[in-house]
C-alpha positions as CSV (number, residue, x, y, z in Angstrom):
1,X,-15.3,60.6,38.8
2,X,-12.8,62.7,40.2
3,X,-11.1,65.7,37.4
4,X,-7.7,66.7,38.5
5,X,-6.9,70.0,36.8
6,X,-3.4,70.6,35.5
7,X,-1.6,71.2,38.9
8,X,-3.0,68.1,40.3
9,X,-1.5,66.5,37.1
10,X,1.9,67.6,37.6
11,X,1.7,66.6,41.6
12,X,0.8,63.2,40.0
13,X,3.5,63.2,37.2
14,X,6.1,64.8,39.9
15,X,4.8,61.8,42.3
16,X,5.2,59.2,40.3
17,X,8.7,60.3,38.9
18,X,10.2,61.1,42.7
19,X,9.1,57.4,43.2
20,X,10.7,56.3,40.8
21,X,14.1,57.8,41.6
22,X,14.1,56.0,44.9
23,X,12.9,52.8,43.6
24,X,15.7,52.8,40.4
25,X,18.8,52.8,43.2
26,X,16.8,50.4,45.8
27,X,16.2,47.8,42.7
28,X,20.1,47.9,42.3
29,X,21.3,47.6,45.8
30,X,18.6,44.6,45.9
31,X,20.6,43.2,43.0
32,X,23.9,43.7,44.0
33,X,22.9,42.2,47.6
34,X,22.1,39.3,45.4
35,X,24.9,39.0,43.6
36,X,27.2,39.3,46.4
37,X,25.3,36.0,47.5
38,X,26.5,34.5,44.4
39,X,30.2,35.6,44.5
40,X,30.4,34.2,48.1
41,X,28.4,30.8,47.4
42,X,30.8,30.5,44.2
43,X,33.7,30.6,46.7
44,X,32.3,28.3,48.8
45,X,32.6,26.0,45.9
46,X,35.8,26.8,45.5
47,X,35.9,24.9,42.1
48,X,34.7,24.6,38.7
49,X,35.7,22.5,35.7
50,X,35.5,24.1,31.8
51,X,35.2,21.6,28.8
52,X,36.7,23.6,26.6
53,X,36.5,23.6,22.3
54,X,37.7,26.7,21.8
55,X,41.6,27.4,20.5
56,X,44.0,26.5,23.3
57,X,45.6,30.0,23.5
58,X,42.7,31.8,23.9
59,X,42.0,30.7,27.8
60,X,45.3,30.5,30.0
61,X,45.3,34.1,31.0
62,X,41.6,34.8,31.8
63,X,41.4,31.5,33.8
64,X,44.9,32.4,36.1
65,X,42.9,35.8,36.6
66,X,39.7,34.5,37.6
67,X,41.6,32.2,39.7
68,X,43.9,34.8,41.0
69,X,40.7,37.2,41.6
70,X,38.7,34.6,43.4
71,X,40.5,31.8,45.1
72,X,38.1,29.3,42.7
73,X,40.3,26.7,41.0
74,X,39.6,25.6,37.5
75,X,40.5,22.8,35.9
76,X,39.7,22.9,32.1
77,X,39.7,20.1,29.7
78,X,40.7,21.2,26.1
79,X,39.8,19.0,22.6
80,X,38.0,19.4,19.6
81,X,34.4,20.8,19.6
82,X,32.7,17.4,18.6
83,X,34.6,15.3,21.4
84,X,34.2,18.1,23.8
85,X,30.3,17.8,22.8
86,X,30.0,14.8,23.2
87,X,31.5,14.6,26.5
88,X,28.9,16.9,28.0
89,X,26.6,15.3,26.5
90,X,26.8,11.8,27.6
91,X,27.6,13.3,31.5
92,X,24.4,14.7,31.3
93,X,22.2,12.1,30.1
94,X,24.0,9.9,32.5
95,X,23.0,12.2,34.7
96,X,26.7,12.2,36.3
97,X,27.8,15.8,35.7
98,X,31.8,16.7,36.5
99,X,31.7,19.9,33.8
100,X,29.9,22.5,34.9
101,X,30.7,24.7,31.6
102,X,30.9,24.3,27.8
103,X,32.9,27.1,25.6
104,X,32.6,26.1,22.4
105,X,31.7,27.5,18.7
106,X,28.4,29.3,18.6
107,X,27.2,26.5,16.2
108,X,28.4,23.3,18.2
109,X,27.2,24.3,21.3
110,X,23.4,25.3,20.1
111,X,23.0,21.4,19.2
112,X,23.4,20.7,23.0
113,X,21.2,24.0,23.8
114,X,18.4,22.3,21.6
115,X,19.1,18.9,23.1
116,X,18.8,20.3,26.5
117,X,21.9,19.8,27.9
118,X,22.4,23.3,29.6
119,X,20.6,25.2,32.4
120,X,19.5,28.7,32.5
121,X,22.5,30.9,33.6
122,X,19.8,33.6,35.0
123,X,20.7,37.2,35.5
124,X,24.5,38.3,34.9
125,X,25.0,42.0,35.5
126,X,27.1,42.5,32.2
127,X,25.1,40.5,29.7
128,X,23.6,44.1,28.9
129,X,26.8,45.2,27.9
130,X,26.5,42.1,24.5
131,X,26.5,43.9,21.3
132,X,23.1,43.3,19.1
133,X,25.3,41.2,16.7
134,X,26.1,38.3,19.3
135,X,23.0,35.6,19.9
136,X,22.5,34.9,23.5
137,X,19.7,33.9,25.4
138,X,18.7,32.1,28.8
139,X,21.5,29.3,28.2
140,X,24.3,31.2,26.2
141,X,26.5,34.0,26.7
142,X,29.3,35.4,24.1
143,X,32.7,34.4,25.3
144,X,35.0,36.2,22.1
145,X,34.9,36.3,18.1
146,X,37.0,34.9,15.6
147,X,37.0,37.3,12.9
148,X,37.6,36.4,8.8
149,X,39.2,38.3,6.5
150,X,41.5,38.0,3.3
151,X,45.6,36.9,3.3
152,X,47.3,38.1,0.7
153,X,51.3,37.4,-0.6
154,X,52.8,40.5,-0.7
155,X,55.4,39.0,-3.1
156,X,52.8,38.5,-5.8
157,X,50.2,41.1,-5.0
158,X,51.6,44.7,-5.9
159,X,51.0,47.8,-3.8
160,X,48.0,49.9,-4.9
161,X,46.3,46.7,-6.2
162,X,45.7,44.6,-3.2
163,X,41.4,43.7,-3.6
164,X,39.7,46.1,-0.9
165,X,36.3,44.5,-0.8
166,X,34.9,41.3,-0.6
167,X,33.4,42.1,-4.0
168,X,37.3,42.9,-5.7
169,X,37.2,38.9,-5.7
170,X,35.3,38.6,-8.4
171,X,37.9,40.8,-10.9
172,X,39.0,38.4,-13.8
173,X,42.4,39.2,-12.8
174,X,42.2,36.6,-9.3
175,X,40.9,33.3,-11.7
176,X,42.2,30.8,-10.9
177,X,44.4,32.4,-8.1
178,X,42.2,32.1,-4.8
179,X,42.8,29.6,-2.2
180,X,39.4,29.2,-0.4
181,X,38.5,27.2,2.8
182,X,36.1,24.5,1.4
183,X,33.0,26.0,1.4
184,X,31.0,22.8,1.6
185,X,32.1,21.9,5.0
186,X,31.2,23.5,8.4
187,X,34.0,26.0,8.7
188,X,34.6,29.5,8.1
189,X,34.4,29.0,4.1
190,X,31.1,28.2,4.9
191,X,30.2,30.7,6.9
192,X,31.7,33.6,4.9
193,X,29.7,32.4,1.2
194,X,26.4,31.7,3.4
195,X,27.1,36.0,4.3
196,X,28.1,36.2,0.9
197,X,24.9,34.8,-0.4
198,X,22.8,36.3,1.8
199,X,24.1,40.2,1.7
200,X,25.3,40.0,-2.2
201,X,23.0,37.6,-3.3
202,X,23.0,34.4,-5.9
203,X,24.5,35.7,-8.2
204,X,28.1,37.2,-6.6
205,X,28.3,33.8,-5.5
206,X,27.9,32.1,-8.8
207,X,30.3,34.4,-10.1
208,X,32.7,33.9,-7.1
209,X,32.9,30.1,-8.2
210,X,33.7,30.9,-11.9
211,X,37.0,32.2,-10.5
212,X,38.1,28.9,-10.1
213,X,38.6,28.5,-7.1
214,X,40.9,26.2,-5.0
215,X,39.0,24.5,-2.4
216,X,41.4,24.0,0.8
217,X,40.6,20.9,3.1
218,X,43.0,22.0,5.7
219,X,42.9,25.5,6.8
220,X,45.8,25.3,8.9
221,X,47.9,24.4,5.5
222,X,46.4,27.3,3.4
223,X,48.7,29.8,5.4
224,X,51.9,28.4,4.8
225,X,50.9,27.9,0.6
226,X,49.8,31.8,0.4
227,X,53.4,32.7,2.2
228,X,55.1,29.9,-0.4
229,X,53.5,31.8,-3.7
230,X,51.3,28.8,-4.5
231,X,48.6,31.6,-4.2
232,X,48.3,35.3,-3.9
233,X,45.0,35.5,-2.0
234,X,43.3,33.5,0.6
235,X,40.1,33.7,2.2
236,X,38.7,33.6,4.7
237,X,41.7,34.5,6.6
238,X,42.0,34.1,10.6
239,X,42.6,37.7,11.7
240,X,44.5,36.8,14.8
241,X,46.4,34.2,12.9
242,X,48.6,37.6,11.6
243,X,50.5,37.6,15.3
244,X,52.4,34.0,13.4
245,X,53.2,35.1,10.7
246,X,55.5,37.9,11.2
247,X,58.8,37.9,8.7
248,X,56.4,36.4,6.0
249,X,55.7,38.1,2.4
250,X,52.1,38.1,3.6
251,X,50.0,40.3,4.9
252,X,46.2,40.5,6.4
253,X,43.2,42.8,5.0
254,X,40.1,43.4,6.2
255,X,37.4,44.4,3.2
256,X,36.1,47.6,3.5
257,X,32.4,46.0,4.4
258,X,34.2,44.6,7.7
259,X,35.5,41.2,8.2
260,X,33.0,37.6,8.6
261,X,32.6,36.2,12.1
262,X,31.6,33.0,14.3
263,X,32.6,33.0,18.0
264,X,33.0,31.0,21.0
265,X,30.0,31.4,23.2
266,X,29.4,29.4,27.1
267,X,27.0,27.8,28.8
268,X,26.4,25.8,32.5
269,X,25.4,22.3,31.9
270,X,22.7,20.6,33.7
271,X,23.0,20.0,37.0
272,X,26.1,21.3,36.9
273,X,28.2,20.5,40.5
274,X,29.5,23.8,40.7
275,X,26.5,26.4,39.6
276,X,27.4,29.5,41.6
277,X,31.2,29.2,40.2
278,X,29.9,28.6,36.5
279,X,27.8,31.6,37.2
280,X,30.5,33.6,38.3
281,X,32.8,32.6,35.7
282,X,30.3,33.5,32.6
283,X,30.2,36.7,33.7
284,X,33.8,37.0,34.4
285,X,33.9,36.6,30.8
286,X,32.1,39.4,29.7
287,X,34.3,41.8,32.2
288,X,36.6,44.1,30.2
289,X,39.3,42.4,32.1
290,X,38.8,39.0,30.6
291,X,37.6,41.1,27.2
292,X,40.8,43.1,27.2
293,X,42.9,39.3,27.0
294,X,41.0,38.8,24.7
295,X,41.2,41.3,22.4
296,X,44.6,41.6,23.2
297,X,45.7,38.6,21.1
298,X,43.5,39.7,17.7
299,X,40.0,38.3,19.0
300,X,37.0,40.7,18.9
301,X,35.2,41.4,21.4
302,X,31.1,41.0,22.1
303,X,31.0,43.8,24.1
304,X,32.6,46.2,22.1
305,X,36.1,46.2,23.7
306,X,39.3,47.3,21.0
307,X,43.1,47.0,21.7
308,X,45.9,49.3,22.5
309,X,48.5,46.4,22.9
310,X,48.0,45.1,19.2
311,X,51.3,46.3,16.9
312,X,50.4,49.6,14.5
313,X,51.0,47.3,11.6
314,X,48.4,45.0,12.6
315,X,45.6,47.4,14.4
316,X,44.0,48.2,11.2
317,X,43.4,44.7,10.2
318,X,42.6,43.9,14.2
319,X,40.6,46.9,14.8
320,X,38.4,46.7,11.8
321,X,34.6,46.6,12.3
322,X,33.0,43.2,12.3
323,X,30.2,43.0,8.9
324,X,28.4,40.0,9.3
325,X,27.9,36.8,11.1
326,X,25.5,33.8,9.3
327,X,23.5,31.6,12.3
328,X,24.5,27.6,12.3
329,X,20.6,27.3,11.2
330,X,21.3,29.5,8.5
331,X,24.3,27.3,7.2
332,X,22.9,24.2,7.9
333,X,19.8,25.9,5.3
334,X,21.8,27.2,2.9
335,X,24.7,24.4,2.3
336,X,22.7,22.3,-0.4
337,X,22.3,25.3,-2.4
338,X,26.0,26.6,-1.9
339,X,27.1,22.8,-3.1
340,X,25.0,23.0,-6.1
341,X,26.3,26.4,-7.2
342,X,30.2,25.5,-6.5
343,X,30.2,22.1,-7.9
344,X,29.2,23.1,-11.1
């Protein structure tokens, strides 16, 4: 056995650290090396197509960039998150792949994850960069958040007593006078009362239902009838939905626990013809150039990027944090329960 005393300890620890700082930057230059493979094979490829589910004003300006930054073309096919599903879905059990990448809502685009429609995306230098509150994994990255928060008619809501928590909804004074997306369908109702129930408890819920509350089957309507005076509040409110509705006596509020969320994530689907280009392109998405578009037009961002472009009026709304986001198993879990409790 050989006893080093305390000078032959620090040679070792001094050793062993030195060694380290040479390894660290060779470790990076060996993955930037790689990448730059990546880059040039994607180029080579010159092409990749997007099946996109995700809303249709949300891509046009990071696609002409990555286009503009790359020389790749991409040609992007834009529906509804079921069609656009199923799509990639029968392409890849036919085993006659044209998409090469899915954005879509975190909760569609699992199902395919589980049916094993996607391939690994392996290493993307800014997936580090994904906050702790966005899911990813081997198959999915982040793309951008919608956020939730509550609408409010400024006509029939007086200063000084607009509700400035998620808990304010409960106040006897809002029975009856709450326009709610339909919580019993996949949606962002849904969503927001499965956080509801799962940071307040039972019990707010059951109390959130006694206010009588008017179920909306059309969220795209429920904008307009707040703005009318059918209703003073509704919830949950599309944050970046506030950019359309300038000149209207309504207004956007985000509780002071932060606003709901669900967001758009991406994937490369299985044997994908384009795999370098996908690659390239998922990554281009988590850039602060594509975040900055992004957030830019009132989405939030998964790596933590915030907006100087968004009007003062709206930046508190915009800006405000993010409180909680409720998994599509979670929903899926939680949904007979919620239907018992709000069809009482």
């Amino acid at each position: 056995m050989t006893i080093l005393g305390r000078r032959g300890i620090r040679f070792v620890e001094w050793s062993l650290a030195g060694l380290m700082l040479i390894a660290a930057p060779l470790a990076a230059r060996a993955q930037d090396a790689e990448w730059d493979k990546i880059v040039a094979a994607a180029k080579r490829e010159a092409n990749v197509v997007i099946y996109s589910g995700a809303a249709p004003a949300s891509t046009p300006k990071p696609v002409a960039r990555f286009q503009e930054k790359y020389g790749i073309k991409v040609d992007i096919l834009i529906g509804r998150g079921g069609e656009i599903r199923e799509r990639a879905r029968t392409e890849v059990n036919l085993g006659r792949a044209i998409g090469d990448i899915v954005l879509n809502g975190i909760s569609t685009i699992m199902e395919q994850v589980t049916a094993g429609d996607f391939q690994k995306h392996g290493v993307l230098p800014s997936e580090k960069r994904i906050l702790d509150a966005y899911y990813h994994d081997d198959f999915l990255i982040p793309g951008y958040a919608t956020s939730w928060a509550m609408l409010i008619n400024t006509n029939l809501v007086k200063p000084g007593e607009e509700p400035q928590s998620w808990k304010d909804l409960i106040d006897p004074k809002w029975k009856g006078k709450i326009l709610v997306d339909n919580p019993m369908s996949p949606g962002g109702g849904q969503a927001t009362f499965t956080v509801f129930y799962d940071k307040f408890g039972r019990d707010f819920v059951e109390k959130l239902a006694a206010q009588n509350l008017m179920f909306s089957e059309q969220y795209t309507l429920a904008e307009p009838r707040t703005a009318r005076g059918e209703y003073p509040i509704y919830m949950p409110f599309i944050s970046s939905n506030s950019f359309n509705l300038k000149g209207l006596p309504v207004r956007g509020i985000a509780p002071k626990e932060g606003k709901t969320f669900s967001y758009q994530a991406a994937g490369i689907l299985r044997n994908a013809p384009h795999p370098n280009a996908a690659k390239l392109f998922l990554e281009f998405l988590l850039s602060d150039e594509a975040q900055d578009m992004f957030v830019d037009i009132g989405y939030s961002s998964p790596t933590g990027r915030t907006s100087s472009k968004i009007p003062d009026e709206l930046k508190a709304l915009m800006n405000a944090p993010l409180f909680a986001f409720a998994t599509p198993q979670r929903q899926l879990e939680l949904a007979p329960e919620l239907e018992k409790i709000l069809r009482k």
